[in-house]
N, C-alpha and C positions, 0 to 999 in steps of 0.2 A: 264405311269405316272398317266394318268387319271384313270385307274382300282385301283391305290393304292391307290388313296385318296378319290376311293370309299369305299376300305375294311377300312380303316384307320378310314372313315366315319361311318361305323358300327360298330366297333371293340367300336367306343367312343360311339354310340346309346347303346350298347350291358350293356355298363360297367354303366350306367344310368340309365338304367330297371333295372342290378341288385341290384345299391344301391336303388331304386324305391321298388324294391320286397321285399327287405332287413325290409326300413320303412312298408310296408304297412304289413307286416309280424306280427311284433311287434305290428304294431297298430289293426289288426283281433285278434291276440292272448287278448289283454285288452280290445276289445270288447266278446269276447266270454266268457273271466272271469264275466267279468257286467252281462253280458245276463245271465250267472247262476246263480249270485246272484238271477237277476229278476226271474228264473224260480226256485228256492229254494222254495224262498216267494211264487210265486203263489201257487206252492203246497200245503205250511203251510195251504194256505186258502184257499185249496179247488178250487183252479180258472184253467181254463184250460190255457194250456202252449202256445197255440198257440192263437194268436188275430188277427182277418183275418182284422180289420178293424185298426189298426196298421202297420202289414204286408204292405196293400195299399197305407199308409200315408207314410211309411218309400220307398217305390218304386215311389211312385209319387215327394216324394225329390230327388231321385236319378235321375229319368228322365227327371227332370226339369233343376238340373248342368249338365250333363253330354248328353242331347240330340244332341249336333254338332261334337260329337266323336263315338258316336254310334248310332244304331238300336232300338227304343223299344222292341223287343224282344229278343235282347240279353242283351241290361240292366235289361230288366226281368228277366231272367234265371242268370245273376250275381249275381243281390239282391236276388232272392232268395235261389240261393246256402250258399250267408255269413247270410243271415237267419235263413237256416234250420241246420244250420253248429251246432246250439246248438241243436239240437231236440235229440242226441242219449244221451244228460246229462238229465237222469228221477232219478236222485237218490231220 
């Protein structure tokens, strides 16, 4: 009895992350449309695409929610994945 209402237990965690992954999905996809607007622009003018002192500011918010769930260097390596996630739009 008590193994099923462990599986039962994950089976509902399971189906939470996917509507979790679902949302955050949609919500990377309308950040990564904005970030190209932003890197359009920078282009127009000449500015470079990446701002390392932005980059910091944007990670030091992330670290500062998200510190009692994880490791500074894997919330490192997260923000900077949904960071670099626009870097191959040069058009």
């Amino acid at each position: 009895m008590k193994q099923r209402t462990l599986s039962d237990q994950i089976e509902i965690n399971r189906k939470k992350i996917d509507h979790i992954d679902r949302e955050l999905s949609a919500l990377l996809r309308q950040r990564i449309l904005v970030a190209q607007k932003i890197i359009a622009a920078k282009k127009m003018m000449n500015k470079k695409q990446v701002d390392p002192d932005r980059e910091e500011h944007i990670l030091k918010k992330y670290q500062k929610k998200l510190k009692s769930v994880s490791t500074p260097k894997r919330l490192k390596a997260l923000v900077i994945a949904i960071l670099r996630s626009n870097q191959k739009y040069k058009s």
